[in-house]
C-alpha angles and dihedrals in degrees: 000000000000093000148020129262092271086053124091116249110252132215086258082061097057095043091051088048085051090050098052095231094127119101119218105271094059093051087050084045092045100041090049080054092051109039096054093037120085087186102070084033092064090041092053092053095046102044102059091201097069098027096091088053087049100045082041093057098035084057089052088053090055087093088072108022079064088081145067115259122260123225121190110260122244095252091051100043086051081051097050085042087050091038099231097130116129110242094259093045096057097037080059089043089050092048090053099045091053088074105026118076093186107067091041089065085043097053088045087058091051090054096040086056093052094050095055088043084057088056104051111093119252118273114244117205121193111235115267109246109224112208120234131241087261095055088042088056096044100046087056087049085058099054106114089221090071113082100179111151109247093250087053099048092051095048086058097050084053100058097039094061096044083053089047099059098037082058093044088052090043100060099031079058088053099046090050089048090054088044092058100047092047087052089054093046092049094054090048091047094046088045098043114042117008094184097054094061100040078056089049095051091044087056096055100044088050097049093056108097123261119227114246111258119248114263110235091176139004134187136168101222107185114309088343141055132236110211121189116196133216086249099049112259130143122228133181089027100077085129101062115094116257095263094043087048090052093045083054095051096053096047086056097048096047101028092236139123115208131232138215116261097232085065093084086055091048079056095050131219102305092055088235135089107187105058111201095351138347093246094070096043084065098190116100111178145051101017122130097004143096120250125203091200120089089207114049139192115229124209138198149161121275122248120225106238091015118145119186125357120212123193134214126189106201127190122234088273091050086248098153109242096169151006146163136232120244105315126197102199137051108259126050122180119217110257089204135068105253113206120263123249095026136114122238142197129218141194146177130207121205120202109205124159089347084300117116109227102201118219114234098032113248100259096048121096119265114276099240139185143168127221104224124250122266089244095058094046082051092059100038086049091056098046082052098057092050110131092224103045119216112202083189088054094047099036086060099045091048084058098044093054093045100259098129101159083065102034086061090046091058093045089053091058088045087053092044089056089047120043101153092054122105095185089060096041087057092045088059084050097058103041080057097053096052083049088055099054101063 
């Protein structure tokens, strides 16, 4: 982009937004802008040229704005202050404390108070004096509600303090006693047999109990719930194969789904579909994306004046592979099987006036898209059939193999389930943005 995030968004910025020339960083980077600044708000509804591209990126932010906002909790922000955060904790603190300005001037309280506490001299305490058995005694000698004659009362001291030390001997003979006779056990033990008592020590050791691990993320997915911990570890997804269970670690740690690498050739070589504005471009789905069906539906805008549409599915090489016949609506599904792991073309022919009105306009890219591999249905078919289904599971498979639209629709549940949750909320921002920059 041509600012940072504290400067205000410029026309430029819009017109690259409209055109589509932005990755998806700088749409994440552009909607965050404009989603917290009034400024650049007000400016998109007064200037009419950029207000379409405002209204547009302020509707690809409703998956957020949906929610209530999140604010870091009082125990997190005194960890982040002490520093005891774990490093995906505080990656996901210092995320949050970019765009809230709340918790920042909370989090500067919290240091300014520690740095005044620094300063206070320690506190210095006198030693407590514990009475003896003699001024206890004494001290219940001197209650006035106890009328004991003086010869009595002497005689009971007396006798307290001889039972007192027959009972302190007592016990210190009998300890050493038991000292004596464990020393004498351990040597035979140790003398005798080695590996019992390495067992016996590792009992011991295995049956303490072990402290519960830091939660570095949490989310209820579905009836069950997905905990990463500060150290790493998965939970809730035991059931994932080794590969499926890494790829959902790193998308929790970074707040990022992935994306085939085929995705950047549907787009073609100027990284953008829709040339000036998508309303020229006409064709709405599928372009730039992966689909599982072998059969698609294809989608476009309608023409004014337009009387009849006719589609045509090319290969790589503009052989025709399919086509229909007039058509008065706006969708139309393949009646053919088309073959997995290719890319495909696809036009539509609008016939206004007895002029034919091309989709996408000549000098647009091609609208491309790839039916997915056998291999990867398979897999998508399977997550599918789980009996505990994982929207974070499937919303990451769907992006992996290329399928955004539901990619972002799984997300959204995830999202739904977690309100509170910053990672999932990033997860959905980036599956959109991805979405966007077809």
């Amino acid at each position: 982009m041509t600012q940072n995030m504290s400067q205000h968004l410029s026309a430029q910025d819009f017109e690259r937004y409209r055109n589509r020339d932005l990755s998806p960083a700088e749409i994440l980077a552009l909607g965050d802008h404009l989603e917290n600044c009034v400024s650049c708000q007000a400016e998109g509804r007064e200037n009419k040229e950029i207000q379409n591209a405002t209204k547009q990126i302020l509707s690809q932010l409703q998956a957020e704005t949906d929610f209530p906002e999140t604010h870091l909790g009082y125990q997190a922000v005194a960890d982040y202050v002490d520093n005891t955060l774990s490093e995906v904790e505080r990656e996901i603190a210092d995320s949050h404390l970019e765009h809230c300005r709340s918790c920042e001037e909370e989090v500067d309280d919290f240091l300014a108070t520690k740095a005044q506490l620094a300063l206070l001299p320690d506190a210095s305490y006198l030693p407590r004096k514990i009475p003896n058995l003699w001024q206890r005694l004494t001290g219940l000698w001197q209650l006035p509600s106890i009328g004991i004659p003086a010869q009595a009362g002497a005689v009971i001291i007396l006798v307290a303090l001889i039972a007192w030390a027959v009972i302190s001997y007592s016990r210190k003979h009998a300890e050493e006693a038991r000292l004596r006779s464990g020393q004498q056990d351990s040597a035979v033990a140790v003398n005798s047999s080695p590996v019992n008592s390495e067992a016996t020590a590792t009992n011991q050791s295995s049956q303490e109990p072990e402290s519960n691990p830091r939660l570095a993320v949490e989310l209820i997915d579905g009836d069950h719930r997905v905990t990463l911990t500060s150290e790493g570890n998965l939970l809730g997804l035991e059931s994932a194969s080794a590969q499926t269970q890494n790829e959902v670690i790193s998308a929790l740690k970074s707040g990022r789904v992935g994306s085939p690498s085929f995705m950047a050739e549907l787009k073609g070589h100027s990284g953008r579909l829709m040339g000036a504005a998508s309303s020229d471009y006409g064709l709405l789905n599928p372009i730039a994306t992966a689909v599982e069906s072998r059969t698609p539906t294809f989608r476009w805008r309608a023409i004014d004046g337009a009387e009849s549409y006719i589609v045509t599915i090319y290969d790589l090489d503009s052989k025709k592979i399919e086509g229909s016949g007039p058509l008065a609506e706006t969708k139309w599904k393949a009646s053919a099987p088309l073959e997995r792991g290719r890319v495909y073309t696809w036009q539509v022919r609008a016939s206004k006036h007895g002029q034919e009105v091309l989709l996408p306009p000549p000098a647009a890219p091609e609208a491309k898209f790839k039916i997915i591999d056998a291999a990867k249905a398979q897999e998508l078919a399977q997550e599918r059939r789980r009996e505990a289904r994982s929207h974070l599971m499937l919303g990451l498979a769907y992006a992996n193999a290329g399928l955004l639209d539901d990619s972002v629709r799984e997300l959204r549940k995830l999202v739904v389930a977690n309100p509170k949750s910053s990672v999932a909320r990033s997860l959905l921002r980036s599956a959109v943005a991805q979405q966007g920059s077809r």
